[in-house]
Each structure stands twice: as structure tokens, then as C-alpha cells.
C-alpha positions as CSV (number, residue, x, y, z in Angstrom):
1,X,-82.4,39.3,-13.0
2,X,-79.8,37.0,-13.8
3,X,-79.0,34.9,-16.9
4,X,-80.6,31.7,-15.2
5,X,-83.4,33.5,-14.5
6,X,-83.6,34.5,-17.9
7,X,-83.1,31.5,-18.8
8,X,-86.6,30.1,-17.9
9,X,-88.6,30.3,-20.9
10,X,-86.5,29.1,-23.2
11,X,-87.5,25.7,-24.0
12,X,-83.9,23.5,-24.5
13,X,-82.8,22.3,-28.3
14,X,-85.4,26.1,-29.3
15,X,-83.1,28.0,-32.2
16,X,-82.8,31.4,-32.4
17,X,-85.4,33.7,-34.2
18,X,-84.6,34.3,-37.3
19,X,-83.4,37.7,-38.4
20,X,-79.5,39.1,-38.8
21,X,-77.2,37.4,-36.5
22,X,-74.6,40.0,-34.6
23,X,-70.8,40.1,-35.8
24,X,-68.3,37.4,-34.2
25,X,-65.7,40.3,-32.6
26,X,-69.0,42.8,-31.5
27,X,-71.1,39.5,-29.9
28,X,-67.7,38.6,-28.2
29,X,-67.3,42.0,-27.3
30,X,-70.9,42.3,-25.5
31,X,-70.5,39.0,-23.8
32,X,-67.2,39.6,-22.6
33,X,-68.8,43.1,-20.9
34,X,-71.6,42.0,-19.3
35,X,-70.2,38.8,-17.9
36,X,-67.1,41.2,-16.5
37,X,-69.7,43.7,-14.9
38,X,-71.0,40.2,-13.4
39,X,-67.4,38.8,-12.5
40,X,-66.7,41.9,-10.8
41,X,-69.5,42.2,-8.7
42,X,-70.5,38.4,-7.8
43,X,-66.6,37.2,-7.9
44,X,-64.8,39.8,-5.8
45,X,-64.6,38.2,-2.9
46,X,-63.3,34.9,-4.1
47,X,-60.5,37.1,-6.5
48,X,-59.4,38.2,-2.7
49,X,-59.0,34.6,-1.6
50,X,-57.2,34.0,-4.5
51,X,-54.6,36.3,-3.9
52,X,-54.8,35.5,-0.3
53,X,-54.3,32.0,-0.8
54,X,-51.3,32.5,-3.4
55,X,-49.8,35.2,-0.6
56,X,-49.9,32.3,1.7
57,X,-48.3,30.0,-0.3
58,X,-45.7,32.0,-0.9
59,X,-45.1,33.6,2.8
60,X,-45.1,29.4,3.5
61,X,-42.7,28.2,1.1
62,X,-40.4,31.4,2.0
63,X,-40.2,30.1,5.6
64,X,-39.7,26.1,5.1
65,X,-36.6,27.4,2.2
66,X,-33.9,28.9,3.8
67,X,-31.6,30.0,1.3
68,X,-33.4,29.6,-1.7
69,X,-31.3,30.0,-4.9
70,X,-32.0,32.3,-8.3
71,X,-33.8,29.3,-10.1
72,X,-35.6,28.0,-7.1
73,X,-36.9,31.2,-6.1
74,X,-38.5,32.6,-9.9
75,X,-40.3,29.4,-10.2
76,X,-41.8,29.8,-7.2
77,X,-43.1,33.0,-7.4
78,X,-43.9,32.4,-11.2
79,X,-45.9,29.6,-10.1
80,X,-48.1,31.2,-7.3
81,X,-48.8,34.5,-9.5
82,X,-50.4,31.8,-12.2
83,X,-52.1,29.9,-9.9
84,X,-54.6,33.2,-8.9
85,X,-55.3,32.8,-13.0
86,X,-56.2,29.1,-12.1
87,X,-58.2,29.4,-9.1
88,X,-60.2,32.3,-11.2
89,X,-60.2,31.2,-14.7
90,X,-60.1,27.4,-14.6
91,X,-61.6,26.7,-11.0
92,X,-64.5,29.0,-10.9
93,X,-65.5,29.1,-14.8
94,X,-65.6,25.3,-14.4
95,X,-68.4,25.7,-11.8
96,X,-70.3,28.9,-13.5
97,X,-70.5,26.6,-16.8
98,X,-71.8,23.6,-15.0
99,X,-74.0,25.8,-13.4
100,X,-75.5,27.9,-16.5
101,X,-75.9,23.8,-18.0
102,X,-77.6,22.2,-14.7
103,X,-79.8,25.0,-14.6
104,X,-80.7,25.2,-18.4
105,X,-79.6,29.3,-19.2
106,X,-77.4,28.0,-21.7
107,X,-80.4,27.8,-23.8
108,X,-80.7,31.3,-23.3
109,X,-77.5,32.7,-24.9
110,X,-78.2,30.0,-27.7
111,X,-81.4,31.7,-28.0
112,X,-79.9,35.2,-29.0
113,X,-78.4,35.6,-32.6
114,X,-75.0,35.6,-31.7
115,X,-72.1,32.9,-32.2
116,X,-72.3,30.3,-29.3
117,X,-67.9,30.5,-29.9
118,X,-68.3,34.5,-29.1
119,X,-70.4,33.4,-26.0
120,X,-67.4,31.0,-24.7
121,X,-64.6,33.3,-25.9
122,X,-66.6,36.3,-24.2
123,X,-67.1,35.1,-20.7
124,X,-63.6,33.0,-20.4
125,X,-61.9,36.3,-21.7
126,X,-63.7,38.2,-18.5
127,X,-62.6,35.5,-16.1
128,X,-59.0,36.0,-17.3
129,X,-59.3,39.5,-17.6
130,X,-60.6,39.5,-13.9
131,X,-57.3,38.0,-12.2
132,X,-55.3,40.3,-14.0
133,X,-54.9,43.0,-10.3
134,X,-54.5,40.0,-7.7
135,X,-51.7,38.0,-10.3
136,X,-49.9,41.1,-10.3
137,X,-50.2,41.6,-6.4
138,X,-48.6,38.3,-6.0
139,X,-46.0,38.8,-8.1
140,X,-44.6,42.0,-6.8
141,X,-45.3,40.5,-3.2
142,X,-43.2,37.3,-4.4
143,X,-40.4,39.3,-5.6
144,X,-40.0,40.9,-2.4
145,X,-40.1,38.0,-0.1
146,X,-37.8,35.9,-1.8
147,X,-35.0,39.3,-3.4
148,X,-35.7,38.8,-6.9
149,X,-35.3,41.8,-9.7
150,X,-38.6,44.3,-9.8
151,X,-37.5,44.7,-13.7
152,X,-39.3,42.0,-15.1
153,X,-42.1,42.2,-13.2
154,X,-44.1,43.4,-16.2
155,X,-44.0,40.1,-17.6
156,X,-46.9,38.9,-15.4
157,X,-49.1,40.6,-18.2
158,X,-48.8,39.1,-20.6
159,X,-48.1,35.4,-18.6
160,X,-51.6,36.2,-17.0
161,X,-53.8,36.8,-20.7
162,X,-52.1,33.5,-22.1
163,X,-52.0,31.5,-18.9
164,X,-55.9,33.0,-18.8
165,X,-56.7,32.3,-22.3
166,X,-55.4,28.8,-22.2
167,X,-57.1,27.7,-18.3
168,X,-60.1,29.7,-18.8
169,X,-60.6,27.5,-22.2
170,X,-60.0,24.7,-20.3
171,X,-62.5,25.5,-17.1
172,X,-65.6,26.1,-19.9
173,X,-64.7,22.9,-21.3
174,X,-64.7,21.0,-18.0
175,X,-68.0,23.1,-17.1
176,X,-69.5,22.6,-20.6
177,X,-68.7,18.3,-20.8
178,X,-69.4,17.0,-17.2
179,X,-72.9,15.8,-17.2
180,X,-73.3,17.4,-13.6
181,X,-72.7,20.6,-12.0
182,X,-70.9,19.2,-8.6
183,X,-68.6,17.0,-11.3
184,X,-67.8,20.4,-12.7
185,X,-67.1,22.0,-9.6
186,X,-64.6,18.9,-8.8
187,X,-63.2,18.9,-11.9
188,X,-62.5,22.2,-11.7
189,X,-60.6,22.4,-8.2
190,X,-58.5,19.3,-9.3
191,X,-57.0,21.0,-12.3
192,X,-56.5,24.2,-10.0
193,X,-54.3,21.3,-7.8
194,X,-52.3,20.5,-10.7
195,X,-51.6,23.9,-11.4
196,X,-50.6,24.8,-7.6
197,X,-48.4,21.6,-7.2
198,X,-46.9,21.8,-10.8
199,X,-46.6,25.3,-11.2
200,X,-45.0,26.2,-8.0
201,X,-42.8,23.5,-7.8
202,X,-39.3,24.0,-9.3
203,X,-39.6,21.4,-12.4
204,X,-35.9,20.1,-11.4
205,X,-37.2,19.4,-7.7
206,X,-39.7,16.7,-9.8
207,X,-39.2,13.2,-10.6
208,X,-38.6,12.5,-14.4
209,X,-42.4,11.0,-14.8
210,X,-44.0,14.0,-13.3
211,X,-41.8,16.3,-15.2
212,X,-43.5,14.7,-18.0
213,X,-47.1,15.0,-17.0
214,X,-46.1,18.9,-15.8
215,X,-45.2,19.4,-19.5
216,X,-49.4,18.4,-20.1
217,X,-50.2,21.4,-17.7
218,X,-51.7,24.3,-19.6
219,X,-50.5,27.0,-17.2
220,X,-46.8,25.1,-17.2
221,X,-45.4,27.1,-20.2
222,X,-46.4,30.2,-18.8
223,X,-44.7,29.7,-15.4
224,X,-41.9,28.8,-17.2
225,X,-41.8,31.8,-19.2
226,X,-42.5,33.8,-16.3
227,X,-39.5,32.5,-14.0
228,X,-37.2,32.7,-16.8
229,X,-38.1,36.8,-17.2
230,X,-37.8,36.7,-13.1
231,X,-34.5,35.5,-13.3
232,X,-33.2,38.8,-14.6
233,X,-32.0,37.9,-18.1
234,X,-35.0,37.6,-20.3
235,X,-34.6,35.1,-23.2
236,X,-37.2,37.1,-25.3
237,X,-37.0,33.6,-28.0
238,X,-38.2,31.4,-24.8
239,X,-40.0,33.5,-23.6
240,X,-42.4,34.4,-26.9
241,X,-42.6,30.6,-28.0
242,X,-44.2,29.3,-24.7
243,X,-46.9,32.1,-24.9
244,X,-47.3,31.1,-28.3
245,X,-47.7,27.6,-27.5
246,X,-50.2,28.7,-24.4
247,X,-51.8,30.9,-26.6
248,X,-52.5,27.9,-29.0
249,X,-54.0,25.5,-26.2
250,X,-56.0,28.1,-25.2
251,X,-56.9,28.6,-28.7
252,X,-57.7,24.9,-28.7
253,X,-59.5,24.4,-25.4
254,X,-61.8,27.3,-26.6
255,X,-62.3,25.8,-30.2
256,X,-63.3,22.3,-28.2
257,X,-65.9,24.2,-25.6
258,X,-67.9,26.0,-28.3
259,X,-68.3,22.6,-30.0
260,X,-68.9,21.6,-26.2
261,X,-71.8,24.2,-25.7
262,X,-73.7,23.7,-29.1
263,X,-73.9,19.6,-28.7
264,X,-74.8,20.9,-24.8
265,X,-78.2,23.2,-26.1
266,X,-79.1,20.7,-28.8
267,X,-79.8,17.8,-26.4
């Protein structure tokens, strides 16, 4: 049975029975388990199109550049291994949130004595968690193709929780405000766009005015640091503070979708 079938009986704007509600960290913890058991076994597929589609993108952009140099060639490759974090953790979130609300099963988790911020935190954190194996894939694969250094390549870890965090809070928030499910879903393949086009794009190859609006993308940072580490001489100080700042949109997005779900089950 799934959570929108579960859903059913639970009348919208009901509260919780009352009794002892569960621990922030532990509720997170259970969400963040079940929805990754789910994640793994409705979303595999679409993680292999993911990587598929960032592969192609990168076989693609190898062939049209001829002699790419060091800076071209890390942004690239920095930008395709973050956009299998946005196709996952922005795109399809944004459509699994629009879903749960269309369909009524947030009233559901509301209904259990746990935060609805654990309930966000949990299922983005699965979604991120989730495009950890076909980010990496990509990034090795990128390396490869266009002769950058295999040292850094550990890097993508922590690029993919932060550029995860921060898109994933992001895709529950479009999911969570757009007042339908199909509005979600669009909303949610747009921002993937920006993130393909911004992201894989060398920022010098960008006019001044859209190297402003990259600067608004969530994942931007993270490509950034990324490509710098791909490069071959990490700038740990760079490197640390656009995480940090990713981590803290993230941080915010998430913040702004709890507030998102609660106004969404009191209606």
C-alpha cells in the first residue's frame, strides 16, 4: 500500500492524536528510510536516465569541442555530474510533492506525531542520497573523456550532499506551493534546464547578465566548487565556502517547504 493510499481516511486540516510526538533527528531518520526504500525501488529507472542523459551530454559536448582547455573542460564535467542531483532531487521531488498534495496523502504524514520539517528534511535527504552512485559515474566518465586528473574526483561527495540538500529543498518547495500537480511537474523540469544550461556551461562562455542570474542558481556554487577541485589544485578556502553557502540555501529552501507543507494540510 502506498502513502496515497494511506492517505484516504484522513480527512484534510484533521491534527494529529494526541499523545507524545517522536524526536525531530529519529522522525527524520524514519522518513528519510522508508521514503529511500521507496526511491530505490519506484525511481531506479529514472536514476538510469539520469546518468544516461548527463553521459550523453557529455559524450556531445566532447565531440562539438575540439581542444578543450583545463577551465573549459572541469566545468563541464562539474556541471553534468550535478545535473544527475537536479534531474533526481529538484525535478522528480517537485513532481512526488505535487503529487502527495493533489492527491491529499499529505494529510497523512501530518496525521502521525512527528515534525512536518522532519517529514520534508527526510524524503529530500533520500532523493539526494539516491543520486549519490550515477553523480559519481558521471564524473569518473567525464574525467576520462575530456583527460582531467582522477585525484579530485572524490570531491563529487560532498558537491552531490550540498548540491542535493540545496535542489532537493528547492524541488519540495516547488512541489509543496504550486496549486497543481502538472504546475509542479513543469516547474520542476524548468529548474532542472537552468541547472543543465547554467551548470554545464563555462560561466566565462556567458554573457555578463546571465552570469548574474547563474549566480541565483542553487546548484551554481557547487559546480563551481567542483571544477575548481577538477582542475587539479584544490583551493580548500573556495572550495569549503561555496558548500557552505549551498548548504545554507538548502538550509533555507527546506526551512521555507516545511512552512510550505503545514499552510498546505491546514487548508
Amino acid at each position: 500500500m502506498t502513502s496515497v493510499d494511506m492517505a484516504a481516511p484522513v480527512q484534510a486540516g484533521q491534527h494529529p492524536m494526541p499523545g507524545r510526538r517522536t524526536a525531530w533527528w529519529p522522525a527524520a531518520a524514519a522518513v528519510y528510510a522508508g521514503q529511500l526504500s521507496r526511491v530505490r525501488v519506484a525511481r531506479g529507472p529514472l536514476l538510469f536516465v539520469a546518468t544516461l542523459q548527463s553521459l550523453g551530454v557529455l559524450a556531445l559536448l566532447r565531440g562539438v569541442i575540439r581542444a578543450p582547455d583545463r577551465t573549459t573542460s572541469s566545468a563541464i564535467v562539474a556541471g553534468a555530474a550535478v545535473l544527475v542531483v537536479a534531474f533526481v532531487a529538484l525535478n522528480l521531488l517537485a513532481q512526488r510533492f505535487g503529487a502527495l498534495r493533489a492527491a491529499g496523502a499529505l494529510d497523512y504524514y501530518a496525521a502521525l506525531p512527528v515534525p512536518t520539517s522532519a517529514v520534508v528534511l527526510g524524503a529530500a535527504a533520500s532523493y539526494a542520497t539516491f543520486t549519490v552512485p550515477g553523480a559519481l559515474i558521471t564524473a569518473v566518465a567525464g574525467a576520462a573523456m575530456f583527460g582531467l586528473p582522477m585525484s579530485q574526483i572524490w570531491l563529487a561527495v560532498p558537491v552531490v550532499a550540498c548540491s542535493g540538500v540545496a535542489l532537493s529543498g528547492i524541488g519540495a518547495l516547488l512541489g509543496l506551493v504550486m496549486p497543481r500537480a502538472e504546475l509542479a511537474t513543469v516547474a520542476g523540469q524548468l529548474g532542472m534546464t537552468a541547472v543543465m544550461f547554467l551548470g554545464v556551461i563555462p560561466p566565462s562562455h556567458l554573457p555578463a547578465a546571465v552570469r548574474a542570474a547563474r549566480a541565483c542558481v542553487p546548484g551554481a556554487l557547487a559546480v563551481d566548487a567542483f571544477a575548481g577541485g577538477l582542475r587539479g589544485h584544490a583551493d580548500v578556502t573556495a572550495i569549503s565556502w561555496r558548500l557552505g553557502a549551498t548548504l545554507a540555501i538548502g538550509a533555507v529552501a527546506l526551512a521555507v517547504a516545511g512552512s510550505a507543507f503545514r499552510r498546505a494540510v491546514q487548508r
